[in-house]
N, C-alpha and C positions, 0 to 999 in steps of 0.2 A: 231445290232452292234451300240455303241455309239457314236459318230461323237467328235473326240476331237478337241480345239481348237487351231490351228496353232500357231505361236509365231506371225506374221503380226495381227492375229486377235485379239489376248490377249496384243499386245503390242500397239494395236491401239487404242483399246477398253481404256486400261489406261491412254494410250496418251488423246484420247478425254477427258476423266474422270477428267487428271489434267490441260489439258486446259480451261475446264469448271470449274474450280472447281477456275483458275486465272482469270478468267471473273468474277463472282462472288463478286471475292476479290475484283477486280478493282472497279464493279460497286456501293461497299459500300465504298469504300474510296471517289469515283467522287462526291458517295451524301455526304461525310462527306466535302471535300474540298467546294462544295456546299453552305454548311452551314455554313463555317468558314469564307468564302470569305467578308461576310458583317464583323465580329465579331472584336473589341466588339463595335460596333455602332448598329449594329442589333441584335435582342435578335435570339436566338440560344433555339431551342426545346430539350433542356437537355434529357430529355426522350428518342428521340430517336435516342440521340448521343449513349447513355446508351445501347439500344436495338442492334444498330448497332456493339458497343463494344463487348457484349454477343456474339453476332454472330459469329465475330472473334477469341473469344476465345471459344467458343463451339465447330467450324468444324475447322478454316483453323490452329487454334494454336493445337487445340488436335489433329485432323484427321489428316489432310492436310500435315501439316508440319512434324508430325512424319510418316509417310507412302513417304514422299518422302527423309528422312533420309533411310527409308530401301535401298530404290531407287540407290538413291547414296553412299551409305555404300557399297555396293556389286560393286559400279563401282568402286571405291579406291583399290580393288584386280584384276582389269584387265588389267595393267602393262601401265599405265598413263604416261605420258610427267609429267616433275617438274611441268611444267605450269599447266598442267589439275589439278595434284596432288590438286595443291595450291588453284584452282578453288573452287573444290569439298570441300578444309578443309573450307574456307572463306564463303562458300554457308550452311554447317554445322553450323559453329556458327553463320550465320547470324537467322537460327530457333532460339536457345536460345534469340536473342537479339532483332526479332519480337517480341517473348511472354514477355519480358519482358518491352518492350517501349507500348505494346498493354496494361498490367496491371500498366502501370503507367500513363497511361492516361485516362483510366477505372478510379483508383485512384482518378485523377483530377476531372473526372466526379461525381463520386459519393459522392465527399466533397462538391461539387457544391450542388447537389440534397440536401442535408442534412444542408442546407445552411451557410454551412462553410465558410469562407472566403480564396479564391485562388487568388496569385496571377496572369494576365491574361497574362505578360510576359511568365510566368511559364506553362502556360494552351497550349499557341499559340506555344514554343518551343518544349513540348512535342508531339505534333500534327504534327508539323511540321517535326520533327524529324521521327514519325511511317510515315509519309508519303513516307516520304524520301527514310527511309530504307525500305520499304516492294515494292515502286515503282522498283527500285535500283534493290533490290535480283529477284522479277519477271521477270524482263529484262534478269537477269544475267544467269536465268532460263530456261527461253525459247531460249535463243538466244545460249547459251554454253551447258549448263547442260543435259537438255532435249535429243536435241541431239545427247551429249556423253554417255546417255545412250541409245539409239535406236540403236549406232553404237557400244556399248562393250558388250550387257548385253544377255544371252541365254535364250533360250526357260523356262528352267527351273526358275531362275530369274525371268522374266516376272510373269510367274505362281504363283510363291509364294507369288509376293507382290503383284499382283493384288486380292489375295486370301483373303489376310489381309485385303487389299480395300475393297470387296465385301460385306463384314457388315457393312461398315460404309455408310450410304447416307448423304448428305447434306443437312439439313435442308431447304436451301433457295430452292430445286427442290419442296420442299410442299407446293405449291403457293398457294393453297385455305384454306388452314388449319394449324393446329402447329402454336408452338410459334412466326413462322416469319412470317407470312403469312400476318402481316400488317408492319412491315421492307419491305417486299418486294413491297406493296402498294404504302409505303410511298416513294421510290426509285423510282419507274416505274411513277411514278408522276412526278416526278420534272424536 
């Protein structure tokens, strides 16, 4: 007989998964705030602001953020307060507006590398903005959202997005190897 996995287990399993997965994020924004802290009086390792950028947009803008759109898309039909409503729609376009403050500072970046001339108003407001907003929506995440779906969403639910989950790994869990594996060097250092 095959042992199936409970909804506590499969909703735990993803719970950890996406709180791992906000750690992660943190820990590359904490090295990127890191690095901006001296700027521009301090030179700043473009590279591996670049590398860091990838990263963002590789797992938490493609995986991340559209797997917890499933998440909360399925809790929008299970008869919300206007409030929560409003939560979930504002937490929705906040993904759109991650990926999009993350590839225009990506942008920044790579006119830099290419040694374009940026202006560093425009470098430090961009920056300062993805901080802002990706700090901001985790919060709003863990603290509201998360929750309201551990308290609305069914066994079934669970199953399905965790399933969709299950192919995707995060690159940064490949600490000895793959593309990040000196991102994450470079972090665990500082």
């Amino acid at each position: 007989m095959v042992a199936v996995a409970s909804k506590e287990n499969i909703q735990t399993q993803l719970m950890d998964r996406l709180n791992n997965d906000h750690f992660h994020i943190a820990t590359v924004m904490n090295a990127l705030e890191k690095m901006f802290a001296g700027f521009p009086d301090e030179d700043i390792d473009w590279s591996e602001v670049s590398d860091m950028l990838s990263y963002l947009q590789e797992y938490p803008d493609s995986v991340h953020h559209p797997l917890e759109d499933q998440l909360f898309d399925r809790v929008l039909d299970k008869g919300l307060t206007p409030v929560e409503r409003e939560l979930v729609h504002t937490n929705l376009a906040q993904h759109a507006e991650i990926i999009s403050a993350t590839l225009r500072l990506d942008q920044d970046v790579n006119q830099i590398l290419n040694d374009t001339v940026v202006p560093i108003g425009k470098v430090l407001e961009d920056f300062e903005h993805y901080i802002q907003l990706q700090r901001t929506h985790m919060r709003n995440e863990n603290t509201h959202l998360f929750p309201l779906a551990q308290r609305l969403l069914t066994p079934e639910d669970w199953r399905d997005v965790a399933a969709d989950y299950a192919s995707h790994v995060d690159p940064m869990l490949d600490l000895k190897q793959g593309r990040f594996a000196s991102l994450f060097e470079y972090i665990t250092e500082r």
